[in-house]
N, C-alpha and C positions, 0 to 999 in steps of 0.2 A: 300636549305641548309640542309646538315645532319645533325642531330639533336644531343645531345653528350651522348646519351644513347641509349639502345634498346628498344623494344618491350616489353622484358620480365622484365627490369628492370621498364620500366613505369607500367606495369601492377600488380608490386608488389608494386609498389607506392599505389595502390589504394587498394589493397588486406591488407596492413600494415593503412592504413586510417580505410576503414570500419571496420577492428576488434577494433580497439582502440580507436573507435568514438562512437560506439554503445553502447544505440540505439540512438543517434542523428538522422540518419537517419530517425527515426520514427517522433519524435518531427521536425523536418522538414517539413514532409506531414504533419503534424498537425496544424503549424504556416501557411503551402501555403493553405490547406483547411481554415483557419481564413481567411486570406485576400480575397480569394474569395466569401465567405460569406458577406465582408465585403461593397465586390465590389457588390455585387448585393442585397444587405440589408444595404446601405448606413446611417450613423449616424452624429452625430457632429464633431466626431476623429476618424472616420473610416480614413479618408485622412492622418491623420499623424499617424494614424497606420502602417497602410500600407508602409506608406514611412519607418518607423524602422525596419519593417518586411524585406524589402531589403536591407537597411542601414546592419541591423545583419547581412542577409547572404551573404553580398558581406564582410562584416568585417570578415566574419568569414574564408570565401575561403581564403583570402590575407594572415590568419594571420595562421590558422590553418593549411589548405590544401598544401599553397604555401611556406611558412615559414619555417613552422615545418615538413612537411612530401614533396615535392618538391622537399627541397632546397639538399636531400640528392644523389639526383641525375642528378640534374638541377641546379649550383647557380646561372642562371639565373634567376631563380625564389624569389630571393629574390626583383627586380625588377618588377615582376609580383607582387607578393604580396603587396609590396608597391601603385602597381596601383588602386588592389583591394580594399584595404581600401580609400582610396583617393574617389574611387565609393562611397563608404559606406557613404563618409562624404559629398559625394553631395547629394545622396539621404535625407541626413538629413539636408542640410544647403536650397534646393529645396524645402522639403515637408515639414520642419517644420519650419524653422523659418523663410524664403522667401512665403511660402503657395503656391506655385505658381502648385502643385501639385494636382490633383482632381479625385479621382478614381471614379467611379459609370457607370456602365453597361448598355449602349444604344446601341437597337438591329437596327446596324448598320455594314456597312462596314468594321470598328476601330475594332466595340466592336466582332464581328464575327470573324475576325481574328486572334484577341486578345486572345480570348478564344482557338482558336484552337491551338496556340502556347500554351496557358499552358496547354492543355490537352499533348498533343505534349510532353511537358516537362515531365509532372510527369506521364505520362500513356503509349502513343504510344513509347517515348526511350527508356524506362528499356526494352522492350517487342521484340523491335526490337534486343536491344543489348544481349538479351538470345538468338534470332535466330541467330544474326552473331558472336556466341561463347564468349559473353564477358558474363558468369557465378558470380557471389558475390560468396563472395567478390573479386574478380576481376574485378572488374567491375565500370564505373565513376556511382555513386548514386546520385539522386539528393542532391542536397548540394554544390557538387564540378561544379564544374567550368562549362562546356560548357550544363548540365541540368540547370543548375538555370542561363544563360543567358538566353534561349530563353522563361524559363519560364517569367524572365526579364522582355524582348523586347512582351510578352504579357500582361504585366500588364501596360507598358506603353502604349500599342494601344488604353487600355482603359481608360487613362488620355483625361478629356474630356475639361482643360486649353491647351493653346499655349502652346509647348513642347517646353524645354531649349537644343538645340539640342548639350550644353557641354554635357549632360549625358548621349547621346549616343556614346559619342569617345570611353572613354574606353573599353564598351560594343562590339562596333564595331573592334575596335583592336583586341580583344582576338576570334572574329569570323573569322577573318583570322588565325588567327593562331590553333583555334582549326580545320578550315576545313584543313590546311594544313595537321593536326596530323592524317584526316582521310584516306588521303590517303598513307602518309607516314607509317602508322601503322596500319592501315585496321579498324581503329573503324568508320566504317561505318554509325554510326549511327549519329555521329559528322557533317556529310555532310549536315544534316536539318540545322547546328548552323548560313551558310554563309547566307543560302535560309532567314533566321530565319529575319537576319540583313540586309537584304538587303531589304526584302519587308517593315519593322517595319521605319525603314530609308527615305524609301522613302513614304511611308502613310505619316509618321510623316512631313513630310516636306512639302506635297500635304496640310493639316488639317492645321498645321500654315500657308501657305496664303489662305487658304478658311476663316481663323479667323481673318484675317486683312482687308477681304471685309466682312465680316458679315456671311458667308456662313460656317456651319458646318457640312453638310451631303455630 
């Protein structure tokens, strides 16, 4: 399905984002280096840190990204947006007041892949997307949308409770649709988002029934 904008109009979407976000972008790698820290220096509220740490930036994509700067080319995206904070509140109804949420880094299977997606997220994509001509501000920064999914679907690998597999829908949803954008739009770098959801999906699924016979590695 053809999309109801262009190329050049979606890429000023993100070129009008990053100037008038900034530096959010910065305080962004700031709060994802916290949670990492968090995840492998584990405390009493590192777990429902963590959980508000994505609760924010999926509130913030939905509301900021999809809302306010989207919808002016997209009003589908008021739809999107709405989905993305919906995430935001599961993350928070999951990891804080359910608890059912447990972050801490076991050199494992999970936790190895886990990692690798968010290096993935906040290292290997910006790096790739200078090689395939997507320059900043043109460019999706971590914050928006298909970077901070698969950074996501990495911090989930390394929830080390039975995974609520409601809060991978949304997540999954939007990996279809951002691999669609890779090919439809050439942001190539987007094509890790489906890989991203598909393996996070299917560990997570493998890990809750090895947790219902006892088995966690």
């Amino acid at each position: 399905m053809k999309p109801p904008f262009t190329i050049e109009q979606f890429l000023t979407v993100f070129r009008n984002y990053n100037q008038q976000v900034f530096p959010m972008q910065v305080v962004f790698y700031l709060i994802s280096a916290f949670a990492i820290y968090l995840i492998i220096k584990p405390n009493s509220k590192s777990n429902k840190i963590v959980s508000i740490i994505l609760a924010f930036l999926w509130m913030w994509m939905g509301f900021v990204y999809h809302i306010i700067f989207f919808t002016t080319i997209n009003k589908a995206a008021y739809l999107l947006g709405a989905l993305f904070i919906v995430q935001g509140v599961l993350f928070l109804i999951f990891g804080i007041f359910q608890n059912t949420l447990s972050f801490r880094y076991h050199f494992d299977k999970f936790g190895i892949t886990g990692v690798g997606l968010i290096l993935f997220a906040l290292i290997i994509y910006p790096i790739l997307g200078y090689f395939f001509g997507h320059i900043y501000p043109s460019s999706p920064t971590f914050g928006l949308p298909c970077p901070t999914t698969i950074f996501t679907f990495g911090i989930l690998l390394i929830n080390g409770k039975k995974c609520p597999l409601t809060i991978l829908v949304i997540p999954f949803f939007w990996s279809v649709i951002g691999f669609m954008a890779a090919f439809q739009f050439g942001i190539l770098e987007d094509m890790g988002l489906l890989v991203a959801s598909l393996i996070t999906t299917s560990l997570l699924i493998y890990r809750n029934n090895r947790l219902l016979v006892g088995k966690v590695n």
